[in-house]
C-alpha positions as CSV (number, residue, x, y, z in Angstrom):
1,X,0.0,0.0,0.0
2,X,1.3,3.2,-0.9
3,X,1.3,6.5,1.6
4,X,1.2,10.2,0.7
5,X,1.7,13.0,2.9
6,X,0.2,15.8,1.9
7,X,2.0,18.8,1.3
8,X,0.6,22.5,2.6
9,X,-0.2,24.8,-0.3
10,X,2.6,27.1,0.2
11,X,5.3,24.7,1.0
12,X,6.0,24.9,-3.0
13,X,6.5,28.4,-4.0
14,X,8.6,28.6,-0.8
15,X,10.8,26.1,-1.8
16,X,10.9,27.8,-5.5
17,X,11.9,30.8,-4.1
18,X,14.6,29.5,-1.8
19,X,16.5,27.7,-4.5
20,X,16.1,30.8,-6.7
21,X,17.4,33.3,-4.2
22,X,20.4,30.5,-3.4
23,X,21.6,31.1,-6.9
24,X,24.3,33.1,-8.1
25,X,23.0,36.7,-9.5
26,X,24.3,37.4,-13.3
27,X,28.0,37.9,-13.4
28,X,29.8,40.9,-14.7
29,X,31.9,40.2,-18.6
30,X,35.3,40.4,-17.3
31,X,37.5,38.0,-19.2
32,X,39.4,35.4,-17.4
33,X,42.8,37.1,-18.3
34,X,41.5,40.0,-15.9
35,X,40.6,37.8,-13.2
36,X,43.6,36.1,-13.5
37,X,45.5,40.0,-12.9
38,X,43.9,40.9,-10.1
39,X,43.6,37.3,-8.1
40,X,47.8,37.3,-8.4
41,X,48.3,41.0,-8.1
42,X,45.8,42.2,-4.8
43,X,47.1,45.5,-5.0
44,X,46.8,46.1,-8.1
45,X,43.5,47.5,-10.0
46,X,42.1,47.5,-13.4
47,X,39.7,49.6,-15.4
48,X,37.6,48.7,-18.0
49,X,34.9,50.5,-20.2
50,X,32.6,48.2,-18.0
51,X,34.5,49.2,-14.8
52,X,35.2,53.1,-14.9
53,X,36.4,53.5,-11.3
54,X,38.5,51.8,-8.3
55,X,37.1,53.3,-5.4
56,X,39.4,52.5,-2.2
57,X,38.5,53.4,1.4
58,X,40.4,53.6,4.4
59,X,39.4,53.5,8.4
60,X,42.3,56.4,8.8
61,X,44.2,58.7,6.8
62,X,47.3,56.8,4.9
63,X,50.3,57.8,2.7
64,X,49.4,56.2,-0.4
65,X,50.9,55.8,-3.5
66,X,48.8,55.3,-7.2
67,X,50.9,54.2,-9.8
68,X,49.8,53.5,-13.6
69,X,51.9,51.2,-16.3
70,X,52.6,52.0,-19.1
71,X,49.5,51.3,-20.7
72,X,51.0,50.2,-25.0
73,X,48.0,50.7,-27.3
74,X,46.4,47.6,-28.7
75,X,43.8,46.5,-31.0
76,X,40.4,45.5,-28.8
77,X,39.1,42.8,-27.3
78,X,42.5,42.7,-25.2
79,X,43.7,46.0,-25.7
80,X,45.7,48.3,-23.7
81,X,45.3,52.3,-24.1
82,X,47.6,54.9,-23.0
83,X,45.6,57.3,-21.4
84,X,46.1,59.3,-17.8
85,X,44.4,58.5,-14.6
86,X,42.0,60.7,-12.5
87,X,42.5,60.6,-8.7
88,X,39.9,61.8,-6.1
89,X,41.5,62.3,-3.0
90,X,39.4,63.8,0.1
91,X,38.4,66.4,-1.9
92,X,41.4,66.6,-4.1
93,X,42.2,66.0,-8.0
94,X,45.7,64.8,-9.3
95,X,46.7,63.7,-12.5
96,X,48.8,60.8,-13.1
97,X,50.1,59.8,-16.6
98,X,51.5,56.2,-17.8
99,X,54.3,54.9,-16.1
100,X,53.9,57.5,-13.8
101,X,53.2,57.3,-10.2
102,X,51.8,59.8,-7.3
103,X,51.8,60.2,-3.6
104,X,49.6,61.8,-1.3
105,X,48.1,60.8,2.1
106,X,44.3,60.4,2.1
107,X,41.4,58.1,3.1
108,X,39.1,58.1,0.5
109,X,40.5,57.2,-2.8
110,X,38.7,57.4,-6.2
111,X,40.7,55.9,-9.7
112,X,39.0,56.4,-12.8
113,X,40.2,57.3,-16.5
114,X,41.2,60.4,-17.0
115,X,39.1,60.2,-20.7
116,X,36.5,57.4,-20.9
117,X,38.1,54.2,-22.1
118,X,36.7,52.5,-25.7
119,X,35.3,49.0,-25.6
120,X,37.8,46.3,-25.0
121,X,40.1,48.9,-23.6
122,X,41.5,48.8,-20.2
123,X,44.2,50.3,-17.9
124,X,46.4,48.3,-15.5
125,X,48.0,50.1,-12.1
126,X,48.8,49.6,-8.6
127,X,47.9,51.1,-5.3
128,X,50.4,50.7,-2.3
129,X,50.1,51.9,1.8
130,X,52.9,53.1,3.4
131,X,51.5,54.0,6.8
């Protein structure tokens, strides 16, 4: 003889939406070559025409130091262009240019392009603490 137990109405669309919300959300397109970058390099940072900004925050003020390669110009998908970095710092604007580094002491930190970059473009640099 063969026994059911009967499930309550609900019991379904909670268990729907339980394995729904346990699933990853829709990744960004960053190419494994870029995850590859930053997974060996942690202080390093890379911007994209998908990601326009590094934003960096500290819990004090720091002497920090932003430094950008030298960026050669490539053809796209997994092309380099040499173009300057902007850097927000508490209320500050400097200019770096490739291969070119800057120091300053802040606690708030904002990297972005200096001119938006063109699809398949990005810009490889480092950031480093001192204090």
């Amino acid at each position: 003889m063969r026994r059911t137990t009967p499930v309550p109405a609900g019991a379904l669309s909670a268990a729907a939406l339980a394995v729904a919300m346990a699933l990853p959300g829709t990744a960004s397109a960053q190419s494994i070559i870029e995850d590859a970058y930053e997974f060996h390099n942690p202080d390093s940072f890379l911007l994209t025409s998908s990601t326009e900004r590094e934003i960096v925050n500290y819990t004090s003020s720091r002497d920090v130091e932003v430094c950008l390669n030298e960026n050669p110009r490539r053809d796209p998908p997994q092309g380099w262009v040499s173009n300057a970095l902007t850097i927000e710092y508490d209320g500050k604007t400097a200019r770096v240019e490739p291969g070119n580094c800057f120091q300053f002491d802040a606690k708030r930190v904002v990297i972005s392009p200096a001119e938006p970059l063109a699809d398949g473009y990005s810009m490889r640099g480092r950031v480093r603490t001192f204090r």
